[in-house]
N, CA, C and O atoms as CSV, one atom per row, in Angstrom:
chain,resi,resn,atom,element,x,y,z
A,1,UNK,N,N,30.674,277.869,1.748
A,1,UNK,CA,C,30.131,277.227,0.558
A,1,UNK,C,C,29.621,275.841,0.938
A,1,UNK,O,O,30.387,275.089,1.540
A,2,UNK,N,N,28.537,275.494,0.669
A,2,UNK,CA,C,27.288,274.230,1.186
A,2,UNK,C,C,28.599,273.170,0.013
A,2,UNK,O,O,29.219,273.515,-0.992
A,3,UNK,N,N,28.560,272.030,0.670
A,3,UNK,CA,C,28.769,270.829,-0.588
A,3,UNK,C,C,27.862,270.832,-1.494
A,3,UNK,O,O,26.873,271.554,-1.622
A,4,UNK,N,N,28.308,269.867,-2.203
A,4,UNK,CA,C,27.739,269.839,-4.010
A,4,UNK,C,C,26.462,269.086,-3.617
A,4,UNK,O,O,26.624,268.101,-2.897
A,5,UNK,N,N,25.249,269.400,-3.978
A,5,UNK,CA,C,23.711,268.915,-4.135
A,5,UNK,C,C,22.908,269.496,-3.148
A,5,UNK,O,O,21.696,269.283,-3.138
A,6,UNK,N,N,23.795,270.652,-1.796
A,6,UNK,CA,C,23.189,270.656,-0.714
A,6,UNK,C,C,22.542,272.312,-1.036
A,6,UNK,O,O,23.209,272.802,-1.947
A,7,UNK,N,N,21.738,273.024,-0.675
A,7,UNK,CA,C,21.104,273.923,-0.786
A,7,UNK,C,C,21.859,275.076,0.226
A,7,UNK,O,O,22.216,275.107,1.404
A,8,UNK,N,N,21.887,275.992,-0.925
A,8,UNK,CA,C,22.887,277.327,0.189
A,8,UNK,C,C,21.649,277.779,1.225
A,8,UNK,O,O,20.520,277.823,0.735
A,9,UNK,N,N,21.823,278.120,2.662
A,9,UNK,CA,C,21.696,278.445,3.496
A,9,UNK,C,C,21.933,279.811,3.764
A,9,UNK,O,O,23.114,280.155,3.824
A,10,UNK,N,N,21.090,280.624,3.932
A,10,UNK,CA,C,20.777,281.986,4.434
A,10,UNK,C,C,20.235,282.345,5.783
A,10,UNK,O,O,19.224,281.838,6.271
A,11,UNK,N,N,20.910,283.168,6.293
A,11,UNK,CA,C,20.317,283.411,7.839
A,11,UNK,C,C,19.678,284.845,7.755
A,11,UNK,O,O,20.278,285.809,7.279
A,12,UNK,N,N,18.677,284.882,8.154
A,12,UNK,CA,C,17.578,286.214,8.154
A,12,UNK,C,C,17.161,286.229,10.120
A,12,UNK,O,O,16.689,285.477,10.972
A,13,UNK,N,N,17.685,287.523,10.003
A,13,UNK,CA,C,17.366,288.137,11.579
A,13,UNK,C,C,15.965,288.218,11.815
A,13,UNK,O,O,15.108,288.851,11.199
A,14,UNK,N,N,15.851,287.310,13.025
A,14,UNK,CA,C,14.113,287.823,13.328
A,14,UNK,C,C,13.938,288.825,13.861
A,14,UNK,O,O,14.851,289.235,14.578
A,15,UNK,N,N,12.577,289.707,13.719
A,15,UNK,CA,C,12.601,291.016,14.129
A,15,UNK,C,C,11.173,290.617,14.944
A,15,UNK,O,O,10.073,290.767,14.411
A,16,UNK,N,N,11.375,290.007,16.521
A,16,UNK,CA,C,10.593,289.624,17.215
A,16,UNK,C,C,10.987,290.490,18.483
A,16,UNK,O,O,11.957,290.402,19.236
A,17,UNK,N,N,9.885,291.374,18.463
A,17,UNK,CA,C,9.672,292.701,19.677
A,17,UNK,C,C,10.068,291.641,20.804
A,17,UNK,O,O,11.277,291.689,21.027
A,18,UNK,N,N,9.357,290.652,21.615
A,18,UNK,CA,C,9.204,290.227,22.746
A,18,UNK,C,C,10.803,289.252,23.009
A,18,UNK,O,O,10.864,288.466,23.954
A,19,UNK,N,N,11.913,289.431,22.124
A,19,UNK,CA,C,12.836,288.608,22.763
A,19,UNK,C,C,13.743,289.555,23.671
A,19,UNK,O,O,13.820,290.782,23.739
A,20,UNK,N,N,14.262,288.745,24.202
A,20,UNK,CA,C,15.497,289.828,24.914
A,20,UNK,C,C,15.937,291.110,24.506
A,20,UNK,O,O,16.268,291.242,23.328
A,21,UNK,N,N,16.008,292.238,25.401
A,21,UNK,CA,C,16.960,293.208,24.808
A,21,UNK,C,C,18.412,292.961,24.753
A,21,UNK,O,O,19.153,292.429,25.580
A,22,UNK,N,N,18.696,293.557,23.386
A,22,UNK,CA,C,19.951,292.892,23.286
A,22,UNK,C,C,20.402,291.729,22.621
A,22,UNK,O,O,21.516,291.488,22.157
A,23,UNK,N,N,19.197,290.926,22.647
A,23,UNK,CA,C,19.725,289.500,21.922
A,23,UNK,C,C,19.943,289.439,20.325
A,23,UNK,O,O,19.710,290.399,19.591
A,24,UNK,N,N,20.358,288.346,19.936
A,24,UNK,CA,C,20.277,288.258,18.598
A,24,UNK,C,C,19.550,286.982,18.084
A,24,UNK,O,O,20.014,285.884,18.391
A,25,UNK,N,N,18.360,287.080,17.268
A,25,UNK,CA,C,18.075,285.664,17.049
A,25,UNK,C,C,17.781,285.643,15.570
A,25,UNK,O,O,17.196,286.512,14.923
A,26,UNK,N,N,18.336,284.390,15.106
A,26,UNK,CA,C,18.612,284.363,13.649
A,26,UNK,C,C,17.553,282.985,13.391
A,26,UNK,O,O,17.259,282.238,14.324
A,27,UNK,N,N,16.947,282.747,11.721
A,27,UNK,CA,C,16.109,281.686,11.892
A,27,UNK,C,C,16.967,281.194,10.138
A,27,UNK,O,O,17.033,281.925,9.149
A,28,UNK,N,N,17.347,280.193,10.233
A,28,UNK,CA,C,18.153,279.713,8.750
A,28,UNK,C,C,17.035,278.651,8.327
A,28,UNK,O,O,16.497,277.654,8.809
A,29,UNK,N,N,16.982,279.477,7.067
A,29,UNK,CA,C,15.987,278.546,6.064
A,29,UNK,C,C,16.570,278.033,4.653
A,29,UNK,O,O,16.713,278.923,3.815
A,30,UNK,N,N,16.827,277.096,4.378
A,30,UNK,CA,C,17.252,276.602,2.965
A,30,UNK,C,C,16.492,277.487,1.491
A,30,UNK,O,O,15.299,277.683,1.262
A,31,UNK,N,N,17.429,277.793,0.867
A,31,UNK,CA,C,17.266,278.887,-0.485
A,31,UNK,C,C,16.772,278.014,-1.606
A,31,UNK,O,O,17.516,277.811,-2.566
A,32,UNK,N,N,15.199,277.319,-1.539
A,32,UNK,CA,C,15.322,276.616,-2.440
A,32,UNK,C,C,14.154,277.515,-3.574
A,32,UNK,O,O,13.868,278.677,-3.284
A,33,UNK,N,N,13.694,277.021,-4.535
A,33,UNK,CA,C,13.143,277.793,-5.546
A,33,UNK,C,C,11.405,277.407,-5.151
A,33,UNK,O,O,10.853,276.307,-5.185
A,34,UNK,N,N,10.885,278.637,-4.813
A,34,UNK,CA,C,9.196,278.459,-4.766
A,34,UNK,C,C,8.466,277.613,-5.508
A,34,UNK,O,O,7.267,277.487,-5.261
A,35,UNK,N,N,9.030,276.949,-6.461
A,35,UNK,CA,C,7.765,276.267,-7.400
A,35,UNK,C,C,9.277,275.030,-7.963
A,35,UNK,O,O,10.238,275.140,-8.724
A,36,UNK,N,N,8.922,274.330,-7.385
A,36,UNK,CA,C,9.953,273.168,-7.565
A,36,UNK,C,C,8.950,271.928,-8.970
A,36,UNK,O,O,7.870,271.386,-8.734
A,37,UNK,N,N,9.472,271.845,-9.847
A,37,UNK,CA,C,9.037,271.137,-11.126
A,37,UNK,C,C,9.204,269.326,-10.678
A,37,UNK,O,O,10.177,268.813,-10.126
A,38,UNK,N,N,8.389,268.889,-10.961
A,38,UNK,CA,C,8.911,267.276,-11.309
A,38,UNK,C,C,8.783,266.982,-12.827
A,38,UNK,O,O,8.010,267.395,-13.692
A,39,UNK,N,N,10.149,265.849,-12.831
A,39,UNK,CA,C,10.157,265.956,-13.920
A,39,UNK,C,C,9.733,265.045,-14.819
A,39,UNK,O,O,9.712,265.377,-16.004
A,40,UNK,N,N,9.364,263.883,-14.474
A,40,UNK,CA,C,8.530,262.795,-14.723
A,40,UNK,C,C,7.645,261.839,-13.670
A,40,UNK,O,O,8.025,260.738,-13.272
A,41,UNK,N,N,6.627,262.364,-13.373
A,41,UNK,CA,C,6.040,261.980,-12.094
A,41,UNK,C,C,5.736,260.627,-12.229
A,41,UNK,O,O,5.239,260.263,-11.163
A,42,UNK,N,N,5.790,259.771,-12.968
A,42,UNK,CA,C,5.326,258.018,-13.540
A,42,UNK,C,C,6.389,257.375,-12.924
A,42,UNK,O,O,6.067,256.322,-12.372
A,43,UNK,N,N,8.185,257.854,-12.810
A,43,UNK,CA,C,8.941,257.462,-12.400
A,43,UNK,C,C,9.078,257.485,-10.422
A,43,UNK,O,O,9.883,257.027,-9.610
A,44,UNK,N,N,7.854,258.254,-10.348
A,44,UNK,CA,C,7.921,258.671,-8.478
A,44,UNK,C,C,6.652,257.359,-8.083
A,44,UNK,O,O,6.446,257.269,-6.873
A,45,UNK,N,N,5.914,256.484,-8.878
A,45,UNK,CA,C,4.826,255.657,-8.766
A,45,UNK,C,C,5.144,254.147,-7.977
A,45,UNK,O,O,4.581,253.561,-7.053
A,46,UNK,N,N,6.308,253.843,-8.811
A,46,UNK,CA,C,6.833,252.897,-8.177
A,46,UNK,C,C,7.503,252.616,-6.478
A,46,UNK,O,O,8.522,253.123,-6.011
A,47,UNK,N,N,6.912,252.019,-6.059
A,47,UNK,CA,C,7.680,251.710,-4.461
A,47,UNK,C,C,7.998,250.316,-4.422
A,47,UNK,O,O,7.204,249.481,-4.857
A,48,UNK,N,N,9.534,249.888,-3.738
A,48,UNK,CA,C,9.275,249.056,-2.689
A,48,UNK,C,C,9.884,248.945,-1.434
A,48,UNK,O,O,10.203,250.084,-1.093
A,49,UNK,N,N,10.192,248.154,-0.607
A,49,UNK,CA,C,10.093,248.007,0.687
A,49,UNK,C,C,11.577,246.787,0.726
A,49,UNK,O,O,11.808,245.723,0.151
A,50,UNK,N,N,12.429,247.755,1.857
A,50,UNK,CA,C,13.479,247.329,2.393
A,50,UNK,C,C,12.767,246.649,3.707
A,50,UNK,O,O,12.015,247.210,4.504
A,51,UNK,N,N,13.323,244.942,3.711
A,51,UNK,CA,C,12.773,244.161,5.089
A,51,UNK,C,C,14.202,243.727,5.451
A,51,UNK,O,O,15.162,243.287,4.820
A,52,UNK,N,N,13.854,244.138,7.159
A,52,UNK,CA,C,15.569,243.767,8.014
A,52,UNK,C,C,14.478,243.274,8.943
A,52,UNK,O,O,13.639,243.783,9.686
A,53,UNK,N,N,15.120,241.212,8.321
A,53,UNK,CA,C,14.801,239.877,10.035
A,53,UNK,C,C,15.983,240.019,10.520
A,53,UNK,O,O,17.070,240.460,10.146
A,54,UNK,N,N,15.415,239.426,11.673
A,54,UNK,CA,C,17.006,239.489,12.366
A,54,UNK,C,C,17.488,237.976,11.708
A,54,UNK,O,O,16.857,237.000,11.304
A,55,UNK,N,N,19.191,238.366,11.836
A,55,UNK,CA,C,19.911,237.481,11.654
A,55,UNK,C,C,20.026,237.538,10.068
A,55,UNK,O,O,20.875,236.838,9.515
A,56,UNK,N,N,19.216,238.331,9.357
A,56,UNK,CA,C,19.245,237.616,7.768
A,56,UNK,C,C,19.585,239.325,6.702
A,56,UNK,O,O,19.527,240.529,6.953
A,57,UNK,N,N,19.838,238.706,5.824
A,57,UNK,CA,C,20.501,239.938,4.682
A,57,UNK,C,C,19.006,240.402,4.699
A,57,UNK,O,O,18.007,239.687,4.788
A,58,UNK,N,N,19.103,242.118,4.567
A,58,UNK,CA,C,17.948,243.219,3.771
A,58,UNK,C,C,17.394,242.262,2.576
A,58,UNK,O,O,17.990,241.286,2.120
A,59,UNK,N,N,16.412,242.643,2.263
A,59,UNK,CA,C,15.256,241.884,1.039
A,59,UNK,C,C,14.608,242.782,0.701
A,59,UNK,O,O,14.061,243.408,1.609
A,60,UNK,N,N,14.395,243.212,-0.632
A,60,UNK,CA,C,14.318,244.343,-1.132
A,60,UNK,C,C,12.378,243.410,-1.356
A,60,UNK,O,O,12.266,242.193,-1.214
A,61,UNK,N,N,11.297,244.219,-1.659
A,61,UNK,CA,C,10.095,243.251,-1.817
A,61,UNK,C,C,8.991,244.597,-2.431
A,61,UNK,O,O,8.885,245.809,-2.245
A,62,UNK,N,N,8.461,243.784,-3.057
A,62,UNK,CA,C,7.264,244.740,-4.039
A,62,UNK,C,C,6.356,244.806,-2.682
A,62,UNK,O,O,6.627,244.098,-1.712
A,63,UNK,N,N,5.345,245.642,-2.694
A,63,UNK,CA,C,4.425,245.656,-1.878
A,63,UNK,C,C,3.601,244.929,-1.787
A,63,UNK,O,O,2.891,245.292,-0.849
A,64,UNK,N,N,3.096,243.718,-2.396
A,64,UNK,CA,C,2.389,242.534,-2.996
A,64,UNK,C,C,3.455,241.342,-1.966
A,64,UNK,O,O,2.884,240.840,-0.998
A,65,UNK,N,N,4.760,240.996,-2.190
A,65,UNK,CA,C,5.344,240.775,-1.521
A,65,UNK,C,C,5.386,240.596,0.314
A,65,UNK,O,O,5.544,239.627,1.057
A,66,UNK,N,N,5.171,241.984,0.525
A,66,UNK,CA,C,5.385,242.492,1.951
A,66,UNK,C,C,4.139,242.075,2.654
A,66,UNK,O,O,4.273,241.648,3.801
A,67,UNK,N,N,2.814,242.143,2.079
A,67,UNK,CA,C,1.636,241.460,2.387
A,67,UNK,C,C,1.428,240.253,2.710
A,67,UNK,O,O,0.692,239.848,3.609
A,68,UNK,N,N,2.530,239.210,1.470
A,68,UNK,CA,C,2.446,238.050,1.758
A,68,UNK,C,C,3.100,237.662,2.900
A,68,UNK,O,O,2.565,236.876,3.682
A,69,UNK,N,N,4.161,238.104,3.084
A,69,UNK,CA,C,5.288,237.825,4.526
A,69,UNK,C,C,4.220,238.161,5.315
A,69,UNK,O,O,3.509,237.260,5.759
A,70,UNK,N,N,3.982,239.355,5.571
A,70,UNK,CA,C,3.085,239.808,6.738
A,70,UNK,C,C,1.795,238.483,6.760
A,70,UNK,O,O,1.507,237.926,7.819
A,71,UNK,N,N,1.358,238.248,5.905
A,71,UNK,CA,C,0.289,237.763,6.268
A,71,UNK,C,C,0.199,236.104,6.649
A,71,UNK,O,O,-0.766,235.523,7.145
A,72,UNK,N,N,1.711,235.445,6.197
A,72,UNK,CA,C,2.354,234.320,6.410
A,72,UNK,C,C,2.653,234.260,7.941
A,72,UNK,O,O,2.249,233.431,8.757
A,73,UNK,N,N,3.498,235.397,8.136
A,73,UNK,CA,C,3.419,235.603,10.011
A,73,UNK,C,C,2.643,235.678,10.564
A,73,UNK,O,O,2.690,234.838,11.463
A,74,UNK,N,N,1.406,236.541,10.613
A,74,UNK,CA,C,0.382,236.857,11.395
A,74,UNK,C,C,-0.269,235.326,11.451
A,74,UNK,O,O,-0.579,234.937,12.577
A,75,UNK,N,N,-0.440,234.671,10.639
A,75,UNK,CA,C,-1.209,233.605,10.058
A,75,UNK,C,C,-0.879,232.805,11.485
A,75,UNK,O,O,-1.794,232.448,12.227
A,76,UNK,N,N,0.334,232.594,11.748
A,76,UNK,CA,C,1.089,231.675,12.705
A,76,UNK,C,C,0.776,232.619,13.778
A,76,UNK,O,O,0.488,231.790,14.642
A,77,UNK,N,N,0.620,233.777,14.361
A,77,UNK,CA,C,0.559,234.505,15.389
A,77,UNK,C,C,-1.094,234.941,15.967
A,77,UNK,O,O,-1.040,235.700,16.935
A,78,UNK,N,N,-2.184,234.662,15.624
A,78,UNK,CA,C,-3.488,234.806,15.972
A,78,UNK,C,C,-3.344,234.675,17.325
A,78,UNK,O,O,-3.516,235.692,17.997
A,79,UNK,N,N,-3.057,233.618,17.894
A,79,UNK,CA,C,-3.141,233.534,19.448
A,79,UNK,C,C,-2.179,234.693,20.127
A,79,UNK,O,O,-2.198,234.761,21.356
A,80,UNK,N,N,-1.453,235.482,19.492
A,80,UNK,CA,C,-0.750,236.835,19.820
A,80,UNK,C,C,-0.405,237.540,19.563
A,80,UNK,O,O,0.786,237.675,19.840
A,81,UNK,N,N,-1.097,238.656,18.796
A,81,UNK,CA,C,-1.771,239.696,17.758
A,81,UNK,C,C,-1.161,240.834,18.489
A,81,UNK,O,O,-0.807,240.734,19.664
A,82,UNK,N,N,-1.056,241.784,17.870
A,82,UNK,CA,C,-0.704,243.037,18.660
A,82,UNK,C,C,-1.972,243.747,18.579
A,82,UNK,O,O,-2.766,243.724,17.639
A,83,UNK,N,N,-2.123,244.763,20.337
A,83,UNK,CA,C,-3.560,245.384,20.016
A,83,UNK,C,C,-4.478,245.750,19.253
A,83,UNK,O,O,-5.640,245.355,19.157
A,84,UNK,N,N,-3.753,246.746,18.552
A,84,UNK,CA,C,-4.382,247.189,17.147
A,84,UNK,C,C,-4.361,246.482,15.990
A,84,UNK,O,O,-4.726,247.079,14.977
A,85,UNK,N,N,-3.914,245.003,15.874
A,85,UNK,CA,C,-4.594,244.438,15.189
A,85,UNK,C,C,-5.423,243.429,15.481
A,85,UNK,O,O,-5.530,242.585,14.592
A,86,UNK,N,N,-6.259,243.202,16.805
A,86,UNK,CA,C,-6.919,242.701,17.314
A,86,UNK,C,C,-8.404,242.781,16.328
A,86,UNK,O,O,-9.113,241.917,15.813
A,87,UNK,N,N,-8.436,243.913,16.364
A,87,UNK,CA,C,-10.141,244.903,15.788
A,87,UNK,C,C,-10.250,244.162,14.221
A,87,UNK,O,O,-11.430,244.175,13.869
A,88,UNK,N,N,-9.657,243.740,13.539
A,88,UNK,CA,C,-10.144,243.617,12.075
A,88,UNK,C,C,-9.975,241.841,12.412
A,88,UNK,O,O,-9.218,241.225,13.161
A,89,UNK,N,N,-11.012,241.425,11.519
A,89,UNK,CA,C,-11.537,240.018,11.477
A,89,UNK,C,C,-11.024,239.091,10.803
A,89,UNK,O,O,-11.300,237.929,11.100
A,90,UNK,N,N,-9.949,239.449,9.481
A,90,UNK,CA,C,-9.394,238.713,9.006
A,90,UNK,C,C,-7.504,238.733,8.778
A,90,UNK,O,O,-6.739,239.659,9.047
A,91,UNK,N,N,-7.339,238.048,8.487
A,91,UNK,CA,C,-5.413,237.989,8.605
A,91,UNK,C,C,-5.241,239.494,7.466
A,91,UNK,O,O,-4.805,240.616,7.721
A,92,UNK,N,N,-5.739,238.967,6.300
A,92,UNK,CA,C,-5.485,239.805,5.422
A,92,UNK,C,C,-5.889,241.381,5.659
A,92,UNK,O,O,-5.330,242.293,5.049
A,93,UNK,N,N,-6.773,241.551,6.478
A,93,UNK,CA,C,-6.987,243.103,6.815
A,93,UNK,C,C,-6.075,243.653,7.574
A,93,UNK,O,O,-5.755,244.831,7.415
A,94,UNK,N,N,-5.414,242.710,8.703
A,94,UNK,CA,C,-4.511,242.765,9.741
A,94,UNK,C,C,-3.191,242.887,9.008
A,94,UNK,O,O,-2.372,243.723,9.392
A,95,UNK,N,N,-2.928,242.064,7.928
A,95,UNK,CA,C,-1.466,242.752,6.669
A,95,UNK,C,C,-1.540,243.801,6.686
A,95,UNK,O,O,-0.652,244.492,7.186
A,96,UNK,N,N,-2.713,244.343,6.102
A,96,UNK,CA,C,-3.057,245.038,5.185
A,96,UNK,C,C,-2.874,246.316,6.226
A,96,UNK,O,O,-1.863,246.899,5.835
A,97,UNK,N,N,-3.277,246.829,7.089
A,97,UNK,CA,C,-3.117,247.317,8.244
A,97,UNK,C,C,-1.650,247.724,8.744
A,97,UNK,O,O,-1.088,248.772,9.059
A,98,UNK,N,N,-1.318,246.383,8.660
A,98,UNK,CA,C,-0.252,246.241,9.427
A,98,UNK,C,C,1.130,247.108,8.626
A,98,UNK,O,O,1.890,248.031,8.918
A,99,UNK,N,N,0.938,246.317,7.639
A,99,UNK,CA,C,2.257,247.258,6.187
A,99,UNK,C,C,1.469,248.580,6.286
A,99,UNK,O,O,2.317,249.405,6.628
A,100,UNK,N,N,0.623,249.024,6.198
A,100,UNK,CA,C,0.470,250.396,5.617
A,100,UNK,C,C,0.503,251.557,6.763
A,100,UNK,O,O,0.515,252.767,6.538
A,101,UNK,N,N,0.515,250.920,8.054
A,101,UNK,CA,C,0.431,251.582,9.047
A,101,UNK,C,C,1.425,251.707,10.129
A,101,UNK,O,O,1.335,252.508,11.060
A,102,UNK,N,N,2.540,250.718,9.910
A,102,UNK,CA,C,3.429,250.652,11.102
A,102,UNK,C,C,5.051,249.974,9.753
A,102,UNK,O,O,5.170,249.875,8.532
A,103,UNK,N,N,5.590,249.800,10.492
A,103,UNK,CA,C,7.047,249.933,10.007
A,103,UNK,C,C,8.039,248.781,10.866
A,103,UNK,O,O,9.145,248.390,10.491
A,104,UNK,N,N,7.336,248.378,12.082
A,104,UNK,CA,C,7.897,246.935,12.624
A,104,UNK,C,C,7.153,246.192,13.205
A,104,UNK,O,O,6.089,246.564,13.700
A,105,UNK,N,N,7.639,244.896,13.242
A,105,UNK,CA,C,6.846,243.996,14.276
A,105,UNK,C,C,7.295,242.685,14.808
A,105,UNK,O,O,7.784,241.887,14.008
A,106,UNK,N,N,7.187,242.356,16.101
A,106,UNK,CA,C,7.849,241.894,17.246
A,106,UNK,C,C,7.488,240.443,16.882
A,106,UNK,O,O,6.362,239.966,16.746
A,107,UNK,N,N,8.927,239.724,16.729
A,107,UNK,CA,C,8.628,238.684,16.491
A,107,UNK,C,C,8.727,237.286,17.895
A,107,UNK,O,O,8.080,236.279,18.184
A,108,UNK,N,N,9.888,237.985,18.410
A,108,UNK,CA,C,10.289,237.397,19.502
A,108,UNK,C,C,10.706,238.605,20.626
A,108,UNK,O,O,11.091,239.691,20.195
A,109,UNK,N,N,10.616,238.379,21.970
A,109,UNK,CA,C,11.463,239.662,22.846
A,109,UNK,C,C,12.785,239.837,22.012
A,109,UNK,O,O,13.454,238.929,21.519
A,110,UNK,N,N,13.089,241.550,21.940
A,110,UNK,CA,C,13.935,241.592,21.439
A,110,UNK,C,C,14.345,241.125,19.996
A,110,UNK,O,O,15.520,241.159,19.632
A,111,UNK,N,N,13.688,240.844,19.479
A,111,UNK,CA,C,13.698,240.514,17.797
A,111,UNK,C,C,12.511,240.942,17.049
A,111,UNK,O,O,11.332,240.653,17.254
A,112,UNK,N,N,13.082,241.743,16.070
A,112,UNK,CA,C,11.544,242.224,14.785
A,112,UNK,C,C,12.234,242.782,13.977
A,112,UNK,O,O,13.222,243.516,13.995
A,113,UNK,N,N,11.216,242.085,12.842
A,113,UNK,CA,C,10.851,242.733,11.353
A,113,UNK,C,C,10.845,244.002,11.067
A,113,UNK,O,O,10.033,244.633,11.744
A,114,UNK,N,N,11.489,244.660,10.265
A,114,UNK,CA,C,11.459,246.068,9.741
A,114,UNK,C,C,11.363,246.055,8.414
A,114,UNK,O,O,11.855,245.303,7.574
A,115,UNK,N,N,10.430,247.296,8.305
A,115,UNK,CA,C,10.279,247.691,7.128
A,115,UNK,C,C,10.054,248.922,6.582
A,115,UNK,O,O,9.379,249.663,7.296
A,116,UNK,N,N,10.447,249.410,5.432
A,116,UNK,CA,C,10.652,250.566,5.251
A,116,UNK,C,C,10.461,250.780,3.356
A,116,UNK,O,O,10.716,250.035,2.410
A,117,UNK,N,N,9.870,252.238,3.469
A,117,UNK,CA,C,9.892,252.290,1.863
A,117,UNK,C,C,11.037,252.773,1.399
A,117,UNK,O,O,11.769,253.622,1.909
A,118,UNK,N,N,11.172,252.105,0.265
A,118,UNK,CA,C,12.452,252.894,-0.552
A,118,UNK,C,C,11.698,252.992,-2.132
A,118,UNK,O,O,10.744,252.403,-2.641
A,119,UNK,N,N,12.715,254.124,-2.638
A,119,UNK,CA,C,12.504,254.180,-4.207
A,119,UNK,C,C,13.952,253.722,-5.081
A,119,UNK,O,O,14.846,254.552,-5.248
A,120,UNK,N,N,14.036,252.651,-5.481
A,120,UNK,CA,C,15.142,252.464,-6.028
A,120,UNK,C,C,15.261,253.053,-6.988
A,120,UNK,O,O,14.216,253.562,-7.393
A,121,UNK,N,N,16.715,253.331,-7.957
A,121,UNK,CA,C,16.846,254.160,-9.026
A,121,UNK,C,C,17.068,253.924,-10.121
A,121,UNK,O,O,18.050,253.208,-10.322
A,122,UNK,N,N,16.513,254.261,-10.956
A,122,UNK,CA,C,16.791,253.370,-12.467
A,122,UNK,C,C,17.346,253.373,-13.165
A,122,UNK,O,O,17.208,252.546,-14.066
């Protein structure tokens, strides 16, 4: 019996000519329901973003937020950009870039910014 919220688990024998004679090979797929409902999709709209500096407490930040940090750092970092944000011409494209496309960034050897989406719950 799966714990409480977890989806029962069924094992179905594959019937694959080319494996071993003799073998047994099983493929377990979660029993969930073909047509899964949402139930208020307005409540799935909202995001924001868990940031871990080093040394300092998680900071929970709207995405408006996360732009500004990003773009407060970069601001100070032009003379040492990471490759891929070399190519775009302004700080704010390089945020903009930067949050929507990657998830850390190196502030010092061995030290960086993380970030991550979360959906908090209401």
């Amino acid at each position: 019996m799966p714990p409480e919220g977890m989806p029962a688990l069924r094992t179905l024998t594959n019937r694959n000519p080319n494996r071993a004679k003799g073998a047994r090979a099983f493929t377990i797929k979660p029993s969930f329901p073909k047509v899964l409902s949402m139930p208020d999709a307005m409540m799935y709209q909202e995001e924001m973003f868990v940031v871990l500096m080093p040394g300092a407490a998680e900071e929970f930040l709207t995405p408006e937020e996360l732009l500004e940090r990003l773009t407060t750092i970069l601001g100070d970092r032009q003379d040492d950009l990471p490759h891929d944000l070399q190519r775009f011409s302004t700080i704010a494209e390089q945020a903009q870039h930067l949050r929507d496309t990657a998830c850390d960034l190196e502030l010092a050897p061995g030290e960086a910014m993380q970030w991550y989406v979360v959906r908090l719950e209401k």
